[in-house]
py3Dmol code that shows the C-alpha trace and the ligand (Angstrom):
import py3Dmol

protein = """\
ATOM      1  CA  UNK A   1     -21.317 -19.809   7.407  1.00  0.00           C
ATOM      2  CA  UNK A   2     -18.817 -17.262   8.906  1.00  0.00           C
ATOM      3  CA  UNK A   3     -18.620 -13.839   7.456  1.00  0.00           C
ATOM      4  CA  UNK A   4     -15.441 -13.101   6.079  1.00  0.00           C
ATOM      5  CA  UNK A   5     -15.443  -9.752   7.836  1.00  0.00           C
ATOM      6  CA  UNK A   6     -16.478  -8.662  10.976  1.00  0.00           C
ATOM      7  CA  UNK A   7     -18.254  -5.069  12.176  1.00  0.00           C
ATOM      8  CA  UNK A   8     -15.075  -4.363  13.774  1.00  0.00           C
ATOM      9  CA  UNK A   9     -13.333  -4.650  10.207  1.00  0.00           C
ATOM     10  CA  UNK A  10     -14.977  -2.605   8.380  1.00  0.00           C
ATOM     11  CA  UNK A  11     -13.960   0.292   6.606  1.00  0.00           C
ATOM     12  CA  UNK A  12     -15.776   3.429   5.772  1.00  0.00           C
ATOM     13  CA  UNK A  13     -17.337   3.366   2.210  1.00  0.00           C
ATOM     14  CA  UNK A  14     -16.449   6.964   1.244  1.00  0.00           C
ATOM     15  CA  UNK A  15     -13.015   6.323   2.262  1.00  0.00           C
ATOM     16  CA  UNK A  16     -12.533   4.603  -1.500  1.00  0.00           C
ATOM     17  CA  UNK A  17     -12.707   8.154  -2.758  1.00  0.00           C
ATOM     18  CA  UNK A  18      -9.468   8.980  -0.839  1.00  0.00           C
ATOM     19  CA  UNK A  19      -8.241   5.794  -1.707  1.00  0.00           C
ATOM     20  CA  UNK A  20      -8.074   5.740  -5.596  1.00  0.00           C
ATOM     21  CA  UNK A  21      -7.167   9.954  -5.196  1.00  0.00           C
ATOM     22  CA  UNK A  22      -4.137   8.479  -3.349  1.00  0.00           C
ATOM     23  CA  UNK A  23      -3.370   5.498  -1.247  1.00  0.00           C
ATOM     24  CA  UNK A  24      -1.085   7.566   0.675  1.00  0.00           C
ATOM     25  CA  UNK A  25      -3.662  10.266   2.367  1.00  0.00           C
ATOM     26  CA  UNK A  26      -6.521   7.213   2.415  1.00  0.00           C
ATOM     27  CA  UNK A  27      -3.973   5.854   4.652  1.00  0.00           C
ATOM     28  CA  UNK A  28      -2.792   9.022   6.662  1.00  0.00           C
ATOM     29  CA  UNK A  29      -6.688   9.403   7.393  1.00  0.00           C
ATOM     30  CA  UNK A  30      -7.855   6.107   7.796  1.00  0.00           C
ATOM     31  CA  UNK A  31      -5.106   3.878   9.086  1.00  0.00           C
ATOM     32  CA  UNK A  32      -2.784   6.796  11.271  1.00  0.00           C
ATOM     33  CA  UNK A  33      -5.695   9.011  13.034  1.00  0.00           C
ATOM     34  CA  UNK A  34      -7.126   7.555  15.892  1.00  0.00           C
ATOM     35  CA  UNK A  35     -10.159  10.166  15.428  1.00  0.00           C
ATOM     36  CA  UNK A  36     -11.149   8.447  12.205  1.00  0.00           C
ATOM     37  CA  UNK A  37     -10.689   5.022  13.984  1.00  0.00           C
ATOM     38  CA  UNK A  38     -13.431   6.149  16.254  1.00  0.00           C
ATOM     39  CA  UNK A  39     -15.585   7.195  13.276  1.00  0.00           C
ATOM     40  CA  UNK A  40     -15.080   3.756  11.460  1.00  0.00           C
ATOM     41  CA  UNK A  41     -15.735   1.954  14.482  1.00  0.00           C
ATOM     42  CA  UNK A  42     -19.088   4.117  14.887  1.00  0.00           C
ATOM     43  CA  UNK A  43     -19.529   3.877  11.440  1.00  0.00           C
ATOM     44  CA  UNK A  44     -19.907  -0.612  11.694  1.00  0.00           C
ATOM     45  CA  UNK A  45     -22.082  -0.744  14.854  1.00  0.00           C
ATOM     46  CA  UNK A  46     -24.748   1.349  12.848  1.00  0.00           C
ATOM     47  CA  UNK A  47     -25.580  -1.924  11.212  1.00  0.00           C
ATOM     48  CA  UNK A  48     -27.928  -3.027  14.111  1.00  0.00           C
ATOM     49  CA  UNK A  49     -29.550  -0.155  13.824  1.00  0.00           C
ATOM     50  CA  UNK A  50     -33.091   0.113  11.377  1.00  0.00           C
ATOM     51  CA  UNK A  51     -31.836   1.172   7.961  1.00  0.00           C
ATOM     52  CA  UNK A  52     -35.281   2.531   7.201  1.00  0.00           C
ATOM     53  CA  UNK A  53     -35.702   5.537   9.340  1.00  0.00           C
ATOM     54  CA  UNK A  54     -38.867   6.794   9.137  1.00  0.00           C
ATOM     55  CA  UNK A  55     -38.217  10.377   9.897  1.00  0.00           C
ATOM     56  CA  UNK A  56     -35.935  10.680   6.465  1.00  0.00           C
ATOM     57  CA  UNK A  57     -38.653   8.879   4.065  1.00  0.00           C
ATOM     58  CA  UNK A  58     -41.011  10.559   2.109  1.00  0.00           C
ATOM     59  CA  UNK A  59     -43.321   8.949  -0.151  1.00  0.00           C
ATOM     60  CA  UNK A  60     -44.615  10.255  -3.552  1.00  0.00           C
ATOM     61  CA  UNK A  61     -47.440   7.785  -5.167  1.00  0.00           C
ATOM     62  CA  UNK A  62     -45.219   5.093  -6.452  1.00  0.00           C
ATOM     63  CA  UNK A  63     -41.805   6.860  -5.412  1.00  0.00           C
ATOM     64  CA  UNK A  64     -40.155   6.461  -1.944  1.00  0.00           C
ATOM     65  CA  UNK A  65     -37.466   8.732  -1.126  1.00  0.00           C
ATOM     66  CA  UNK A  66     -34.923   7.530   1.688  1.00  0.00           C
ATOM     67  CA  UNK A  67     -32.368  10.255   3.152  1.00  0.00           C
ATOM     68  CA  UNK A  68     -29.228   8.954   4.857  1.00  0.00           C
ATOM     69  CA  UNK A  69     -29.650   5.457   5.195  1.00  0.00           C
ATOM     70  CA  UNK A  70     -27.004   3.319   6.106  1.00  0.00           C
ATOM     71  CA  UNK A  71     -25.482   0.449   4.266  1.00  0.00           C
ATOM     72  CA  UNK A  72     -22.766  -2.348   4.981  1.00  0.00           C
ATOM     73  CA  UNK A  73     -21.391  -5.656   3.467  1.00  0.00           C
ATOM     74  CA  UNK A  74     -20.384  -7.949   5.123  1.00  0.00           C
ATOM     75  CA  UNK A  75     -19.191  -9.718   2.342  1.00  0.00           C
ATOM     76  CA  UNK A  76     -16.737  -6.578   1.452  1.00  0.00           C
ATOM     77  CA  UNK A  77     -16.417  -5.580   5.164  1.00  0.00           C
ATOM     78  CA  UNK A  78     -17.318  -2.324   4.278  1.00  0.00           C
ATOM     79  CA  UNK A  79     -20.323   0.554   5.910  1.00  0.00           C
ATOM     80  CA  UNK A  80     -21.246   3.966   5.139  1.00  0.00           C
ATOM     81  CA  UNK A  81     -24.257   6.020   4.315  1.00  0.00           C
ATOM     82  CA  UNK A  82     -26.346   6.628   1.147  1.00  0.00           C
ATOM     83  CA  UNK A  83     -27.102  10.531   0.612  1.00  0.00           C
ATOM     84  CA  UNK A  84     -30.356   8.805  -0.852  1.00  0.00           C
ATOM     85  CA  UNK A  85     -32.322   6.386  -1.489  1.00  0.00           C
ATOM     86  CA  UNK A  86     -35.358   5.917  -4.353  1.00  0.00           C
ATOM     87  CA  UNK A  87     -37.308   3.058  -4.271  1.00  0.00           C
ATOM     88  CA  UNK A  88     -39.931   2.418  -7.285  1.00  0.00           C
ATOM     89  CA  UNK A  89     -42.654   0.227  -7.231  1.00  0.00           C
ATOM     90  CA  UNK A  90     -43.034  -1.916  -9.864  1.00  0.00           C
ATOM     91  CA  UNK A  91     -42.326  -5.546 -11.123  1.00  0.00           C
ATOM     92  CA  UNK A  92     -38.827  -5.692  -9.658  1.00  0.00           C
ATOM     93  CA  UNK A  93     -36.548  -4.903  -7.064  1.00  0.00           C
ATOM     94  CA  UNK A  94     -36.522  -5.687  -3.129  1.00  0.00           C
ATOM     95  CA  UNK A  95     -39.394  -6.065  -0.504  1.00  0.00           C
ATOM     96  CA  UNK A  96     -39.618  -3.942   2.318  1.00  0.00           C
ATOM     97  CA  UNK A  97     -40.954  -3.872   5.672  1.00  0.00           C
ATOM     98  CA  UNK A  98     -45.003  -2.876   6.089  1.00  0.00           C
ATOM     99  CA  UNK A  99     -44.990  -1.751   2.388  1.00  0.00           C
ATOM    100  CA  UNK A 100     -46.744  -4.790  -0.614  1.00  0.00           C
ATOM    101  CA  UNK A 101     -45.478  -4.792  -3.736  1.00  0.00           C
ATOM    102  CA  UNK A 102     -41.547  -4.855  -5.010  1.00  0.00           C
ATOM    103  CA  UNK A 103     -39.341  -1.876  -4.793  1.00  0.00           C
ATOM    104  CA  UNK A 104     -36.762  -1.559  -7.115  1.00  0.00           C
ATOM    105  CA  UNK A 105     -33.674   0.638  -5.119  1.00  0.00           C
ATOM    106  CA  UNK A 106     -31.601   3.701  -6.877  1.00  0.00           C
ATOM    107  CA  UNK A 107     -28.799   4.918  -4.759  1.00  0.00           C
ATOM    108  CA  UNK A 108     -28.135   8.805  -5.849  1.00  0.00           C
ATOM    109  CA  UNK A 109     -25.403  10.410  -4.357  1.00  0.00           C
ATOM    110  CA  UNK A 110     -24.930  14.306  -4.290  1.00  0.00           C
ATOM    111  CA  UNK A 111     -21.577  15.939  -4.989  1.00  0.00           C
ATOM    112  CA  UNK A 112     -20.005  19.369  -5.095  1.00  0.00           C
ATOM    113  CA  UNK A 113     -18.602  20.752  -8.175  1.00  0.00           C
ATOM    114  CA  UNK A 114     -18.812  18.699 -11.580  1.00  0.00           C
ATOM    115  CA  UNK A 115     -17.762  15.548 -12.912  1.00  0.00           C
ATOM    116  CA  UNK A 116     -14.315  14.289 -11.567  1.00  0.00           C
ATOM    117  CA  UNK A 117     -11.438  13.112 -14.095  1.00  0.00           C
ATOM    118  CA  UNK A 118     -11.024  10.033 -12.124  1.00  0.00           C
ATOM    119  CA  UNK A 119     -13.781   7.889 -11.140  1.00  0.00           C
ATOM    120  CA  UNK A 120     -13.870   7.658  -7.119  1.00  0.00           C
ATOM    121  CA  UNK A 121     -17.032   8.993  -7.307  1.00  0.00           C
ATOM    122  CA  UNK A 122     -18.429   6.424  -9.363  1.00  0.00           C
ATOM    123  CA  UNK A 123     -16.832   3.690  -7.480  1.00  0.00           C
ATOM    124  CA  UNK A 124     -18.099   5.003  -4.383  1.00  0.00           C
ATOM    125  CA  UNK A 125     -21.745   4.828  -5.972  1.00  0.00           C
ATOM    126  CA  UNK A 126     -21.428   1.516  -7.823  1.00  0.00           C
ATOM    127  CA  UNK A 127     -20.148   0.441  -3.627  1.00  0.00           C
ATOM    128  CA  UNK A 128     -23.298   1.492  -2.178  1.00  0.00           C
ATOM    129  CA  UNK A 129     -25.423  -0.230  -3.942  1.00  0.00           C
ATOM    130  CA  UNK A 130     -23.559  -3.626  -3.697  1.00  0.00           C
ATOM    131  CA  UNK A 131     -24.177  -2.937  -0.288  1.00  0.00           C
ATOM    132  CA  UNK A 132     -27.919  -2.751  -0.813  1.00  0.00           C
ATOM    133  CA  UNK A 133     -27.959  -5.599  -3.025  1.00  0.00           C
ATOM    134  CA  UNK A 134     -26.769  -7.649  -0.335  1.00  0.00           C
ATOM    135  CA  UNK A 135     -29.204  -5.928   2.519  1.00  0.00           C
ATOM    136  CA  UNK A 136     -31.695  -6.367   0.318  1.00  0.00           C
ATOM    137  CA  UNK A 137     -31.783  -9.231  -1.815  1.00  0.00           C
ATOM    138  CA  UNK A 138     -31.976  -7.864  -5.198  1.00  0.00           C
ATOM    139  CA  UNK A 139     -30.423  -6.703  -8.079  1.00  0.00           C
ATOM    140  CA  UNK A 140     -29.522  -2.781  -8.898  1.00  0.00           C
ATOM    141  CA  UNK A 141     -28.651  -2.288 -12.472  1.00  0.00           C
ATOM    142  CA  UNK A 142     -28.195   1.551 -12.325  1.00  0.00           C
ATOM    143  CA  UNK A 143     -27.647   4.347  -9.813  1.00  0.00           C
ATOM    144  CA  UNK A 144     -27.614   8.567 -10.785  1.00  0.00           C
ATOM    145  CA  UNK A 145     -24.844  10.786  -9.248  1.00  0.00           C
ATOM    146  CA  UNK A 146     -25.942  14.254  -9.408  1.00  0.00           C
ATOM    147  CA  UNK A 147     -23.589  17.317  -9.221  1.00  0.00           C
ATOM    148  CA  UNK A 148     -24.323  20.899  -8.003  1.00  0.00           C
ATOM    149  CA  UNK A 149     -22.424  22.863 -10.102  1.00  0.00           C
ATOM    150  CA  UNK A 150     -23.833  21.216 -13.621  1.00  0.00           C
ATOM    151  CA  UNK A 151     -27.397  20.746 -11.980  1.00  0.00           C
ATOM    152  CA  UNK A 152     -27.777  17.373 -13.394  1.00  0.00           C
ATOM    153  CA  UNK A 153     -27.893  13.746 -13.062  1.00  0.00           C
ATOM    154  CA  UNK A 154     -25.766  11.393 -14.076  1.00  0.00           C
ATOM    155  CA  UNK A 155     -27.080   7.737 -14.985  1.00  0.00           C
ATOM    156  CA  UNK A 156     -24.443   5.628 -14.110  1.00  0.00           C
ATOM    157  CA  UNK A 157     -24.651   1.874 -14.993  1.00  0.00           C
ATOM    158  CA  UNK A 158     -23.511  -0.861 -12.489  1.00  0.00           C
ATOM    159  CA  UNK A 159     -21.195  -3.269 -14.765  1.00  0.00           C
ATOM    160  CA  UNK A 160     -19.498  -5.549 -13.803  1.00  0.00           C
ATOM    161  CA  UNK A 161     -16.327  -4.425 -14.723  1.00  0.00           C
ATOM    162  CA  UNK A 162     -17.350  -1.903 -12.154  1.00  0.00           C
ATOM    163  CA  UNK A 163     -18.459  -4.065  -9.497  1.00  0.00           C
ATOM    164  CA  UNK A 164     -14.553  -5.897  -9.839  1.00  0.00           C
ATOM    165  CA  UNK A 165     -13.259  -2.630  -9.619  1.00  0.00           C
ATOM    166  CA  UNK A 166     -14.973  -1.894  -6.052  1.00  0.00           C
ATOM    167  CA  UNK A 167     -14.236  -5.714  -4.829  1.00  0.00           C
ATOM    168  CA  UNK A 168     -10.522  -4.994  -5.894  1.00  0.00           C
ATOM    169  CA  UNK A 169      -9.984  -1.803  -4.568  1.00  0.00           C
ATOM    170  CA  UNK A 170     -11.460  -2.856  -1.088  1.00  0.00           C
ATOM    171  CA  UNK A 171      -9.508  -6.106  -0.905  1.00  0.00           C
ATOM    172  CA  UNK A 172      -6.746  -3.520  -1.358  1.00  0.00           C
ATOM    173  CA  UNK A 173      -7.828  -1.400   1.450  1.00  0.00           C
ATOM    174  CA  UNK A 174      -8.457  -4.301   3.703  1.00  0.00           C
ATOM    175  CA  UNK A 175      -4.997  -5.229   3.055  1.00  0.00           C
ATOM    176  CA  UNK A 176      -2.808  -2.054   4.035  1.00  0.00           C
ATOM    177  CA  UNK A 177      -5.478  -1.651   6.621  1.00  0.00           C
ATOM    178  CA  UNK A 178      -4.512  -5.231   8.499  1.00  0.00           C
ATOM    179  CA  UNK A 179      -0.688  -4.182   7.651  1.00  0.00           C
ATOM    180  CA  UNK A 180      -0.518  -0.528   9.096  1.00  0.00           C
ATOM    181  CA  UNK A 181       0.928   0.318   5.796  1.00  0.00           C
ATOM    182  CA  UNK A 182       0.870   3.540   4.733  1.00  0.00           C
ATOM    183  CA  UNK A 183       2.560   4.278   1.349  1.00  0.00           C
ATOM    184  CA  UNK A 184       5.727   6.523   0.525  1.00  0.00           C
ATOM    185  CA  UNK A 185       4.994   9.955  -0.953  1.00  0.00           C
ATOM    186  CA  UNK A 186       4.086  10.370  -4.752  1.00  0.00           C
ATOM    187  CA  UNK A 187       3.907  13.510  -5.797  1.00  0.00           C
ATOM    188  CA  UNK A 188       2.573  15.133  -8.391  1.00  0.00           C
ATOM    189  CA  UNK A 189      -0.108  17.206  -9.954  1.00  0.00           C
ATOM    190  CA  UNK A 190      -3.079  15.759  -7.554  1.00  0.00           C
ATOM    191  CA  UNK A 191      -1.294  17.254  -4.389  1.00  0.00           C
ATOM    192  CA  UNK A 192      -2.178  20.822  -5.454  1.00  0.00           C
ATOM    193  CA  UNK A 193      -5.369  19.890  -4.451  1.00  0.00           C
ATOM    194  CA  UNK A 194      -4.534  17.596  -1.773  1.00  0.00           C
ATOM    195  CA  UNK A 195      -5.902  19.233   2.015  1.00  0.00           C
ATOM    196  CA  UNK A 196      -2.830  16.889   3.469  1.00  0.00           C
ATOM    197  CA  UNK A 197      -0.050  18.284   1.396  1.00  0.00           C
ATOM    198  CA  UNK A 198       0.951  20.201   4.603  1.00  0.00           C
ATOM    199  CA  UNK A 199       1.250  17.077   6.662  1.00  0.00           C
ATOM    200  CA  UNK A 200       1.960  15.211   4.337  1.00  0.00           C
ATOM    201  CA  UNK A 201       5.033  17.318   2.945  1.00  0.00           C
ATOM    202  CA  UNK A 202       5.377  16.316  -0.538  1.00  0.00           C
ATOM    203  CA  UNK A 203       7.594  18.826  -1.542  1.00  0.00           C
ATOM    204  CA  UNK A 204       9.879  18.351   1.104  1.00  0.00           C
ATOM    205  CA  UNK A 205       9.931  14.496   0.148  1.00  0.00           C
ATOM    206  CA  UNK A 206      11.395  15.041  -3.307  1.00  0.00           C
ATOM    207  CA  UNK A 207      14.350  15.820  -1.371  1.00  0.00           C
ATOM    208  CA  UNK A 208      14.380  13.794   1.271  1.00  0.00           C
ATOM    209  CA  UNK A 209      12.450  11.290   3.132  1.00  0.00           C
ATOM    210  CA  UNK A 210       9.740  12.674   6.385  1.00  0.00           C
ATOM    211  CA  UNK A 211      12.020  10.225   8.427  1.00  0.00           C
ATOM    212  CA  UNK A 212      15.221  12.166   7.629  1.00  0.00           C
ATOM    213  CA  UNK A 213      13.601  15.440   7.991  1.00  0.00           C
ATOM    214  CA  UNK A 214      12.785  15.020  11.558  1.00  0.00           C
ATOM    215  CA  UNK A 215      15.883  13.307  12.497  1.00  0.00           C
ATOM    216  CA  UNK A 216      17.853  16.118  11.139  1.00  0.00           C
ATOM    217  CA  UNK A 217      15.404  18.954  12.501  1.00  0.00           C
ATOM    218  CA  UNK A 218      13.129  17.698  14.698  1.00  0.00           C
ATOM    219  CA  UNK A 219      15.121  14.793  17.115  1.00  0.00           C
ATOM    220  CA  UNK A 220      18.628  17.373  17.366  1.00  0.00           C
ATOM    221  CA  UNK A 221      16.621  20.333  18.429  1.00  0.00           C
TER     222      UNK A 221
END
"""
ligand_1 = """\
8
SF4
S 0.199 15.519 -0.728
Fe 0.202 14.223 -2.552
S 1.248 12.323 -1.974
Fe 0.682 13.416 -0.086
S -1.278 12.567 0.522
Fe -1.725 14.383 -0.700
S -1.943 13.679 -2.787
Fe -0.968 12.037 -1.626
"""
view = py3Dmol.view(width=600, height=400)
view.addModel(protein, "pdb")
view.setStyle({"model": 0}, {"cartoon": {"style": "trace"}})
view.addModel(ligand_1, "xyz")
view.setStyle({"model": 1}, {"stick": {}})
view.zoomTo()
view.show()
């Protein structure tokens, strides 16, 4: 059966943060900038590579702990990178490579600050291990996000409501991606906080279009 997507397709996971913050900078970063090509094209050959490195597992008695292993679908033509990794041993979960027994996989991603108002962060999470679950054959009810300003984890569970959200907002991405779209500006409170807001010139916009502005100050210089 073909894949729907191939390596060169793919998309970087984290990228759905930027996304659901606004489609607008996902698409200034990840459709205009060549550099960021590079990085997604990097980003889909790591699939050949071993996603169990050795030198970023440790093992605790029934725990293993896997740093910075990489992930793709090829199902959602998507690849990225898992901050971590736990695998438990137990009755569940996947089998893997020179170890007996079933591990059951726990993506946990590390952020800065505290819990976000929207919930990229969460989508990002519930995408990595959909990724797994395909890599690995098996199922991942739960993952734990854990934030450095709060000191804590949270136990996020993998619905499916969740899961459509991911599938949809991908399919999304996929779609301006194959177009070259990138949206008009939208301004509003998130561009505060927005480290485009200079390129992307959204207070400029509320007055008149990028286009405009250069034609009137840029082109008759
Ligand atoms: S400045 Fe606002 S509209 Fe422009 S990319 Fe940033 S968040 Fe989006």
């Amino acid at each position: 059966m073909s894949e729907k997507y191939q390596e060169e397709d793919y998309l970087m996971i984290s990228g759905i943060q930027h996304f659901v913050f606004c489609r607008r900078q996902w698409a200034l970063i990840h459709v205009e900038w060549q550099w960021q090509e590079n990085l997604r094209t990097v980003e889909g050959k790591i699939i050949h590579e071993r996603c169990h490195d050795e030198k970023f597992t440790e093992k605790r008695n029934d725990l293993l702990i896997c740093r910075g292993m990489r992930v793709f679908s090829s199902r959602m033509g998507v690849s990225g990178q898992c901050d971590v990794v736990e695998f438990v041993k137990g009755d569940e979960g996947a089998v893997l490579l020179g170890r007996e027994g079933l591990w059951q996989p726990c993506p946990v991603e590390y952020k800065r600050g505290k819990t976000k108002q929207d919930n990229s962060d969460v989508l990002q999470l519930c995408a990595q291990a959909m990724c797994l679950e395909e890599m690995l054959c098996c199922d991942i009810p739960e993952a734990h996000l854990f934030y450095d300003e709060i000191h804590r984890r949270e136990r996020i569970i993998l619905t499916n409501e969740l899961r459509q959200k991911v599938e949809d907002v991908f399919e999304e991405m996929h779609d301006y991606y194959i177009r070259g779209y990138t949206p008009k500006v939208k301004s509003g409170k998130k561009c505060n906080s927005c480290s485009l807001k200079d390129l992307c010139l959204p207070k400029l916009s509320k007055k008149r279009s990028v286009e405009s502005y250069y034609e009137t100050y840029v082109e008759g210089m």
